[in-house]
Backbone as a chain_set.jsonl record, in Angstrom:
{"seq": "XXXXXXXXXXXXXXXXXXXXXXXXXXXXXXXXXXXXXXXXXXXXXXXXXXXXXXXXXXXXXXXXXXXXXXXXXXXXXXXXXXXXXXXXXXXXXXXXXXXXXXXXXXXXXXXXXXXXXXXXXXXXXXXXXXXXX", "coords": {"N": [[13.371, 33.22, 8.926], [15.725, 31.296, 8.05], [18.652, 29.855, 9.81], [21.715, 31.237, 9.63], [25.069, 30.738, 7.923], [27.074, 31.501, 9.627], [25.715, 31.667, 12.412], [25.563, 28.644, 12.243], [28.1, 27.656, 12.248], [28.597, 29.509, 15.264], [27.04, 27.967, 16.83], [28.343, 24.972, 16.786], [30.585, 26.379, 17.989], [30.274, 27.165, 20.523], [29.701, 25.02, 21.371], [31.472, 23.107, 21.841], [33.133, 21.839, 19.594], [35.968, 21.572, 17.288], [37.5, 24.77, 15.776], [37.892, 23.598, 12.806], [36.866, 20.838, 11.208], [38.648, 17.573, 12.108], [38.957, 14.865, 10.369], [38.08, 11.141, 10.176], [39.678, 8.324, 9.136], [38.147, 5.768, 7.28], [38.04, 2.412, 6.534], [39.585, 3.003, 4.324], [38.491, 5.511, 3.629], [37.699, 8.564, 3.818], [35.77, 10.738, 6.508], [33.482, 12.383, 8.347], [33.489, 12.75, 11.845], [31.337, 11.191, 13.213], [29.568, 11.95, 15.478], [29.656, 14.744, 14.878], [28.538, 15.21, 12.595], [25.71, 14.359, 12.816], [24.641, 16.229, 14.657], [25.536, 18.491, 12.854], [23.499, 17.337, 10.749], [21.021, 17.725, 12.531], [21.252, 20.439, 13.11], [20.947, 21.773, 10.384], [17.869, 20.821, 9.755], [16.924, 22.707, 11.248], [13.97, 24.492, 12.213], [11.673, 26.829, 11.253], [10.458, 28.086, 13.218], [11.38, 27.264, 15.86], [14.117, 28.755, 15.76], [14.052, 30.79, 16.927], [14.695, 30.318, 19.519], [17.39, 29.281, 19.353], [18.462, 31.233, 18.378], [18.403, 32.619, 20.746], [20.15, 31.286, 22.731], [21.992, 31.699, 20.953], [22.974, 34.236, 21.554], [23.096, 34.544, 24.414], [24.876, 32.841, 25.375], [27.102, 34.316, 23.837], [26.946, 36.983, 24.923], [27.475, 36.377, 27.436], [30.088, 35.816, 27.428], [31.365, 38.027, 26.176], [31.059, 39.662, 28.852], [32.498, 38.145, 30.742], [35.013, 38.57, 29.561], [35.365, 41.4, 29.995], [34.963, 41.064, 33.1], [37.694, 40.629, 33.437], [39.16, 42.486, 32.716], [39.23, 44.01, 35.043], [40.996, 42.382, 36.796], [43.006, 42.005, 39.243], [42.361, 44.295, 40.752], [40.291, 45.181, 43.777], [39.114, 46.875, 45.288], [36.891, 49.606, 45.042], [36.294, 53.152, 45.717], [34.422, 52.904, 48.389], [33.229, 50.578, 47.407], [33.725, 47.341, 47.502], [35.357, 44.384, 45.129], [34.977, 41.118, 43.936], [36.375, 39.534, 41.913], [36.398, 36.818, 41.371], [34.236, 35.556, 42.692], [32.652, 36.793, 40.437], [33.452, 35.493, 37.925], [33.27, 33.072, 38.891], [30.065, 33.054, 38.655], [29.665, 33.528, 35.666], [30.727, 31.598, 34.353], [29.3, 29.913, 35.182], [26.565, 30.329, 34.052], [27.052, 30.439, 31.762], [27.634, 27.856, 31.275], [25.109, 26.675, 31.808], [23.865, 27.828, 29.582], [25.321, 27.222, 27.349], [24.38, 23.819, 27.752], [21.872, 24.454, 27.471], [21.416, 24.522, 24.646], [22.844, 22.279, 23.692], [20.925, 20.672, 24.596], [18.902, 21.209, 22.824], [19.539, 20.485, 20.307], [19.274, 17.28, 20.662], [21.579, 16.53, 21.71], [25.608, 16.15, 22.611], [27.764, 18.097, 24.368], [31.181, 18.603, 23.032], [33.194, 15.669, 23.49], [35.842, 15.978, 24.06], [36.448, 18.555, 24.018], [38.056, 20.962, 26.099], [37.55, 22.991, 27.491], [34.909, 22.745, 28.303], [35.223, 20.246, 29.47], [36.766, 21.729, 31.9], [34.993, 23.888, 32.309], [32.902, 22.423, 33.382], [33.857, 20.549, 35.468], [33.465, 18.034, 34.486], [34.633, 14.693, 33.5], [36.265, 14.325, 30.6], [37.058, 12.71, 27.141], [40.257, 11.814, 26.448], [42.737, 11.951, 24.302], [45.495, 11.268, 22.208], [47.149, 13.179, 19.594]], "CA": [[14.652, 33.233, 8.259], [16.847, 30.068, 8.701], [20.281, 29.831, 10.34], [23.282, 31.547, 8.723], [26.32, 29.799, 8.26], [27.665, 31.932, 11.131], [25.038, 30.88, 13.283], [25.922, 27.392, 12.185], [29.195, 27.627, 13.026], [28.741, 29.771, 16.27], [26.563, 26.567, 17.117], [29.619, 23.958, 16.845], [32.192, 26.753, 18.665], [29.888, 27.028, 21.983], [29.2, 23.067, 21.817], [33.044, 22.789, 21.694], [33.341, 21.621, 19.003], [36.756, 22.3, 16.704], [37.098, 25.204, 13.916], [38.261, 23.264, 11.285], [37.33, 19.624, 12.297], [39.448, 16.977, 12.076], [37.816, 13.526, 9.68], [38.466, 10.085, 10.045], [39.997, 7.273, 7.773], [37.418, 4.119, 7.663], [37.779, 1.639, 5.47], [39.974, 4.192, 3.077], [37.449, 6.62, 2.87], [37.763, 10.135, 4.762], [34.594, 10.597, 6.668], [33.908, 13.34, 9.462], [33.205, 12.341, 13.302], [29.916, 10.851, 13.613], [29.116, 13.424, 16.202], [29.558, 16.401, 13.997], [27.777, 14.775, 10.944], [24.753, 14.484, 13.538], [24.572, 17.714, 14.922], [24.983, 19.273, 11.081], [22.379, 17.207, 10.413], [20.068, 18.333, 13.154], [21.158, 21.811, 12.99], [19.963, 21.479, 8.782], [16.843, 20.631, 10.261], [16.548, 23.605, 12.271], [12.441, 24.69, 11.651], [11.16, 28.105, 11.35], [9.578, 27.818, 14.602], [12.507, 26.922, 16.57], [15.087, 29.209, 15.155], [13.953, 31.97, 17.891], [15.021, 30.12, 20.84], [18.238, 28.798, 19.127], [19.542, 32.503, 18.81], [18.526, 33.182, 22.269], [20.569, 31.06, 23.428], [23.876, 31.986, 20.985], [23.094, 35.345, 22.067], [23.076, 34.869, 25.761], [26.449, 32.587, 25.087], [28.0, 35.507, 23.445], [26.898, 37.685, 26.234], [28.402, 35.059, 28.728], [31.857, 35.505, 26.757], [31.694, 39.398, 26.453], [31.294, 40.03, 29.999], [33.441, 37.478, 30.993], [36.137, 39.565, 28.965], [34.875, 42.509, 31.001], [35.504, 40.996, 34.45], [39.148, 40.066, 33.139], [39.778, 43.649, 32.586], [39.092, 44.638, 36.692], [42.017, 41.52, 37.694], [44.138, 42.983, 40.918], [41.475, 45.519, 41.34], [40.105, 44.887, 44.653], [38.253, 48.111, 46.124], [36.733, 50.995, 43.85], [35.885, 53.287, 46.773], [33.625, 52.146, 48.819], [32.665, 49.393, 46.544], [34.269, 45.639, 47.38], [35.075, 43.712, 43.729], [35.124, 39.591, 44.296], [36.554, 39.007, 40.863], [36.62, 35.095, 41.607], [32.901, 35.437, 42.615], [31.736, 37.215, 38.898], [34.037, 34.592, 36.766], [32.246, 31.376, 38.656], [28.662, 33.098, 38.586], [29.725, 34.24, 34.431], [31.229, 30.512, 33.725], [27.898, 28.814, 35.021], [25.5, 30.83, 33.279], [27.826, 30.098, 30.125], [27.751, 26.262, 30.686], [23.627, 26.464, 31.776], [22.922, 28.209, 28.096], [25.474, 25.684, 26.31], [23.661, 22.91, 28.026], [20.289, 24.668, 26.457], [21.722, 24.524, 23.657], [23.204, 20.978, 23.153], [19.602, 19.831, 24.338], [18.121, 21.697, 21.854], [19.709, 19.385, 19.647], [19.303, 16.132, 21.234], [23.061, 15.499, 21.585], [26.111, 16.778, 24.22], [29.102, 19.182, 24.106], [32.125, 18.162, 22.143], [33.253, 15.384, 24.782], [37.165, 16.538, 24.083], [36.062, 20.017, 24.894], [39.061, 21.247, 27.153], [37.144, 24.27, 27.969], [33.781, 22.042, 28.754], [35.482, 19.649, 30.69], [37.531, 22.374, 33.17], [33.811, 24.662, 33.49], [31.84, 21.29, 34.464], [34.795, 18.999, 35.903], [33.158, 16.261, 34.247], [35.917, 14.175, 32.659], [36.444, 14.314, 29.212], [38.126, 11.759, 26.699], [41.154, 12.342, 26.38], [43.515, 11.039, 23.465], [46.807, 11.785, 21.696], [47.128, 13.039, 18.096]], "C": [[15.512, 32.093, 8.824], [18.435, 30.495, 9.361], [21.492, 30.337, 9.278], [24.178, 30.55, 9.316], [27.145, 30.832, 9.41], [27.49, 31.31, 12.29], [25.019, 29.369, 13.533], [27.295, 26.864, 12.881], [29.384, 28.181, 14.59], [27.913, 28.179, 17.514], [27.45, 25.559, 17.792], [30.773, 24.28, 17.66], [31.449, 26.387, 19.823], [29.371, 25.289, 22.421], [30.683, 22.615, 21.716], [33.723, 22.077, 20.728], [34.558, 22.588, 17.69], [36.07, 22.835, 15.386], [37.178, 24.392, 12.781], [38.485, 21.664, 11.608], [37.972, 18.411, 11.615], [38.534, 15.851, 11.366], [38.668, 12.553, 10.044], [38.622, 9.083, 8.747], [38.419, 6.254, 8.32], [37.585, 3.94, 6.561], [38.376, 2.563, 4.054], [39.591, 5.248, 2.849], [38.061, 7.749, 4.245], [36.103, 9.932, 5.333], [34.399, 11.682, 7.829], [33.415, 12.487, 10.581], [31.545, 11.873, 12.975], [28.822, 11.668, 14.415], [28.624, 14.473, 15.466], [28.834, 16.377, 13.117], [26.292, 14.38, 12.051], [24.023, 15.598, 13.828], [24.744, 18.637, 13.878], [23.87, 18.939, 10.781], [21.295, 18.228, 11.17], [19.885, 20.001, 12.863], [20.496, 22.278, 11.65], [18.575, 21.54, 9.157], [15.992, 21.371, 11.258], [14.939, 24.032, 11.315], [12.253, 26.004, 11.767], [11.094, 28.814, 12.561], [10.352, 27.794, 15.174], [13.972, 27.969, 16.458], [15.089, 30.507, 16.452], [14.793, 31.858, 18.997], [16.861, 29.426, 20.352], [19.342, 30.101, 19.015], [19.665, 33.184, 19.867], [19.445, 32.79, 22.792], [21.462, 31.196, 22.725], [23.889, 33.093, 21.428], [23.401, 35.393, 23.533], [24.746, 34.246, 25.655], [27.262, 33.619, 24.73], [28.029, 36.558, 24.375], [27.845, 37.827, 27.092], [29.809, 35.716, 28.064], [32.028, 36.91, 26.879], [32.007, 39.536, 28.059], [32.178, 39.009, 30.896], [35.213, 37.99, 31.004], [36.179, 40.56, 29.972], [35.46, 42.39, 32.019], [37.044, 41.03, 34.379], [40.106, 41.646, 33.172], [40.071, 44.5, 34.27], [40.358, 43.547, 37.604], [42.761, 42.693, 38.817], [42.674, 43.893, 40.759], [40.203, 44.828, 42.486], [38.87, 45.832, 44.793], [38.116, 49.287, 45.168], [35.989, 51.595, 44.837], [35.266, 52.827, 47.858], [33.27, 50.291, 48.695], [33.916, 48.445, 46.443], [34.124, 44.901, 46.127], [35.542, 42.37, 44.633], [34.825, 39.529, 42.839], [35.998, 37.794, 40.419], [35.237, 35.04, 41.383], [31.939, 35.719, 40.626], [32.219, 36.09, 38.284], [33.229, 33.292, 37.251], [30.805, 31.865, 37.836], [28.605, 32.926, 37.061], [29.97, 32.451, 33.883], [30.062, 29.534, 34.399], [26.646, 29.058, 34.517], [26.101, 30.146, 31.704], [27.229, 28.669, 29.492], [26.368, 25.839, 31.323], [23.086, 26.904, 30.306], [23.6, 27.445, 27.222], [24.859, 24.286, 26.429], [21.908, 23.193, 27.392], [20.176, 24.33, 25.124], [22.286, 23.2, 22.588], [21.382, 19.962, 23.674], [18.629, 20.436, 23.48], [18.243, 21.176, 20.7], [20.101, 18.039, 19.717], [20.736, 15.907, 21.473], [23.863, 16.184, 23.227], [27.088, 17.693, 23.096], [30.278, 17.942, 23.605], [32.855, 17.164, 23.93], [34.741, 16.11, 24.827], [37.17, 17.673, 24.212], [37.433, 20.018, 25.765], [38.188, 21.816, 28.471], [35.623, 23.477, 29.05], [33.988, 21.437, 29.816], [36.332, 20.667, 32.142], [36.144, 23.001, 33.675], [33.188, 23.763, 34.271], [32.719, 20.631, 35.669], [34.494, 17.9, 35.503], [34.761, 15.421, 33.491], [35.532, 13.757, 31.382], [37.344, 12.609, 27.927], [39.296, 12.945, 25.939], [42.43, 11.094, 25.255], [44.929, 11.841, 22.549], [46.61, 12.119, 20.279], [48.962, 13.317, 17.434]], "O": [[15.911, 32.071, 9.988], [19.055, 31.541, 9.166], [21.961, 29.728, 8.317], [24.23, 29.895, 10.357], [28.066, 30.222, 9.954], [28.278, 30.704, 13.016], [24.638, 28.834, 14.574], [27.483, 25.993, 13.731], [30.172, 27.545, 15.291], [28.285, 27.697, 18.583], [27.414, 25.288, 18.993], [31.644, 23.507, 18.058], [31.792, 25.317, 20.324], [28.894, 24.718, 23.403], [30.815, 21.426, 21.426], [34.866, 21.685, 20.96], [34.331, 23.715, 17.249], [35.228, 22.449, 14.575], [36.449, 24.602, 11.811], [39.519, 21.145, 12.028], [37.742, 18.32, 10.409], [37.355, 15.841, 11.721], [39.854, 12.806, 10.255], [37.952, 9.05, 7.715], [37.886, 6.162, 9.426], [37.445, 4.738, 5.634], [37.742, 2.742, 3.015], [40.102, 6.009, 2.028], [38.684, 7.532, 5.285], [35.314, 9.172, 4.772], [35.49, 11.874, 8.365], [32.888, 11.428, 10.239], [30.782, 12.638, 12.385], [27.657, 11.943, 14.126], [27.497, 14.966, 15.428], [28.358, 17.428, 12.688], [25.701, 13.702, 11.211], [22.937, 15.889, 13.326], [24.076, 19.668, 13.962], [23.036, 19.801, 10.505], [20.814, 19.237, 10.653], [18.879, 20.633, 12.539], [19.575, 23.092, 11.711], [18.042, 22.573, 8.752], [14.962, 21.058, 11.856], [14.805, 23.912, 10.097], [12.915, 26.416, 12.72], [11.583, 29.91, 12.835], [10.413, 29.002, 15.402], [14.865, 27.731, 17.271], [16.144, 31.042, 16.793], [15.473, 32.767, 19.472], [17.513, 29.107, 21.346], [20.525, 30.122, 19.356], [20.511, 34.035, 20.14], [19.992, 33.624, 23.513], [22.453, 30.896, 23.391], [24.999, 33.316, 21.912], [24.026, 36.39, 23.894], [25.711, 34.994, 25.815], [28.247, 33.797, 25.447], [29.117, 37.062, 24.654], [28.64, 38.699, 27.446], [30.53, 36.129, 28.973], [32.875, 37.221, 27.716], [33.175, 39.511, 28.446], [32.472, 39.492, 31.989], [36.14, 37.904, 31.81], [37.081, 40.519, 30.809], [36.375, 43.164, 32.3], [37.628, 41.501, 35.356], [41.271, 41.847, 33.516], [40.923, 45.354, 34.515], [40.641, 43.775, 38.78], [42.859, 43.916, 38.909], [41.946, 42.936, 40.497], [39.323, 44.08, 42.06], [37.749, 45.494, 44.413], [39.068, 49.833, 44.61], [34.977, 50.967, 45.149], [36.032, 52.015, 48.376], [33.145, 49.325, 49.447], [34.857, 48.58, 45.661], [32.965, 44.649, 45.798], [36.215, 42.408, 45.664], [33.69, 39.482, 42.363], [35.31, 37.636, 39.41], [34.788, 34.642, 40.308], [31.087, 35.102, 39.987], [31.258, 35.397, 37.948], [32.645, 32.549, 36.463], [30.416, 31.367, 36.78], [27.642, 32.239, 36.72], [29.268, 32.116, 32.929], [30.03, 28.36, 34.03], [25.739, 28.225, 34.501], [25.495, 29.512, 30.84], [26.758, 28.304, 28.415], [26.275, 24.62, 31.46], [22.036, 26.435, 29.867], [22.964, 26.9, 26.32], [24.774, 23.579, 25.425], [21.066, 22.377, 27.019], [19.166, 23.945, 24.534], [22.234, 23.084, 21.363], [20.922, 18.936, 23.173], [17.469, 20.029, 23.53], [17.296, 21.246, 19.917], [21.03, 17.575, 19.056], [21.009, 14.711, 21.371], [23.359, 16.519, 24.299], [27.165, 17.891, 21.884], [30.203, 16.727, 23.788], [32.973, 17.672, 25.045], [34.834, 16.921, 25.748], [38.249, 18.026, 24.689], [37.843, 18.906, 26.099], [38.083, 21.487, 29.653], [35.442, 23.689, 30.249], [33.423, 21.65, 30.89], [36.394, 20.179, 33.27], [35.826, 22.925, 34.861], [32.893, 23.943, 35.452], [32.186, 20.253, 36.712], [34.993, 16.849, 35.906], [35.765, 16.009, 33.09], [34.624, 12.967, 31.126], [38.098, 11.729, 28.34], [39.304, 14.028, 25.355], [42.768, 9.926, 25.449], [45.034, 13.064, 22.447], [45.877, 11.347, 19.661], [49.199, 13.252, 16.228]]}, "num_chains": 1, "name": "protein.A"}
């Protein structure tokens, strides 16, 4: 069964890429990012065969994001009898699993994460471009 347009779109959110994305003028014409018109392509091109490991990994992403939520709900909560919580500790371990299965996931279609990513550039620290609109 091929990719739903969900799955298409959940694709483009965890590669950081915007909902509703923004096109460029050239030469008069409207045209979308070069990027995005890449990665549609490829994703189009998703194969039968391949389609298994492409929901593994929005599934584990979505995972990543649920329980992420989860930890958020235990903030200030320190000590549950016995039992020591290290909030800090779950949110790194939860935000590098996240950005190891979006990295599966942008090499699964030869390309990278949206470089203007906010979110991309604060989990990695890599530096991002950064521009005004």
């Amino acid at each position: 069964m091929p990719l739903t347009d969900t799955e298409k779109h959940s694709i483009e959110y965890h590669l950081g890429f915007v909902q509703d994305q923004q096109v460029l003028v050239m030469s008069g014409n409207l045209t979308w990012h070069q990027v995005i018109s890449m990665l549609r392509a490829n994703i189009d091109r998703t194969t039968e065969d391949k389609v298994y490991r492409v929901r593994e990994a929005l599934c584990e992403c979505q995972k990543v994001q649920d329980q992420l939520k989860k930890v958020r709900e235990r903030f200030g909560v320190k000590r549950v009898g016995d039992t020591e919580l290290d909030n800090r500790e779950a949110i790194e371990l939860l935000e590098n699993e996240y950005t190891r299965w979006t990295d599966k996931l942008a090499d699964m279609y030869g390309g990278l994460k949206n470089a203007y990513s906010l979110e991309h550039q604060r989990l990695t620290g890599a530096p991002g471009v950064v521009e005004s609109y």
